[in-house]
N, C-alpha and C positions, 0 to 999 in steps of 0.2 A: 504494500500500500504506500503511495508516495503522499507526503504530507508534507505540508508548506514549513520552509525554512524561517524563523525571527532570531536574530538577534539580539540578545540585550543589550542594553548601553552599557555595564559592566563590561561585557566581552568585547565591544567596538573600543572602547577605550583601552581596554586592553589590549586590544592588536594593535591600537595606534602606538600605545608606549612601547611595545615589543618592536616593533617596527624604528622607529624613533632612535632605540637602544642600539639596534644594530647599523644602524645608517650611520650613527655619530661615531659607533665604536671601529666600524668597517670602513667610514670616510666614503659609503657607496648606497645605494639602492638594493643593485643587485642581490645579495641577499634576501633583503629585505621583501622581494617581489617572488621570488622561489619561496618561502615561508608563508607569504602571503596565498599562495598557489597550491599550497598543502594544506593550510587549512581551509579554503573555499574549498577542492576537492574531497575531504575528510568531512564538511559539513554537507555537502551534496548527497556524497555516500549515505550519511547518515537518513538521509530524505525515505531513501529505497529501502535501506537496511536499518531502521532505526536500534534492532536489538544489538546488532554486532556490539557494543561498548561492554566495558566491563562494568559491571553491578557495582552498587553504591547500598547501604542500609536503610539510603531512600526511595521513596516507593517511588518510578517510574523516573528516578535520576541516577545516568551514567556515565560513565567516563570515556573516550577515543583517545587516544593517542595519536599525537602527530610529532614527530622529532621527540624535542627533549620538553613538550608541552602538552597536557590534560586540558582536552577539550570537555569541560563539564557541560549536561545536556541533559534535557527532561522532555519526555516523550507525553505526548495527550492521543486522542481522537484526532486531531486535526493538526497538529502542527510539530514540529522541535523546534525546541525552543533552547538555544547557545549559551548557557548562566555564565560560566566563566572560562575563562584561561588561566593556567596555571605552569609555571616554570619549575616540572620537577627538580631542576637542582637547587630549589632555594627547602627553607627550613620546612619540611613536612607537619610539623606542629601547625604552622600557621593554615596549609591547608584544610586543616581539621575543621580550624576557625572558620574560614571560607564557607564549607559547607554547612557550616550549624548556621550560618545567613542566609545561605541560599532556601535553605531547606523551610 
């Protein structure tokens, strides 16, 4: 069943600073647009396949992986919907955090 894609504004901002991060750090785009290219194809996927993600303790929110970033995502009747971005190499505690808001 393909279900329409949203965004949060959490996760928009989120790509913008991820993006941001690596331009200034990389002195380029480039990166920046291959990253960007994985996660709109990871979110697309997700449209057709919404269960592929890995399980969360929350009811109908999962996780995708893309690079070294958790695409957090909640599955309805009619749409997925993007909650957040996540940088697995920072502190995992803090993600805990994250999802006790999302949630």
């Amino acid at each position: 069943m393909v279900r329409r894609l949203i965004w949060s504004k959490l996760a928009l901002k989120q790509k913008r600073d991820i993006f941001e991060y690596w331009n200034k750090r990389n002195k380029s785009k480039s990166y920046s647009r291959k990253l960007n290219n994985l996660f709109n194809k990871a979110a697309e996927l997700l449209t057709n396949y919404s269960s592929i993600g890995e399980r969360t303790d929350y009811k109908n929110v999962r996780l995708k992986l893309v690079r070294d970033y958790r695409m957090v995502y909640r599955i309805t009747n009619k749409h997925i919907q993007i909650l957040t971005i996540w940088d697995t190499r920072r502190n995992p505690d803090d993600f805990d955090n994250i999802l006790e808001i999302i949630r």
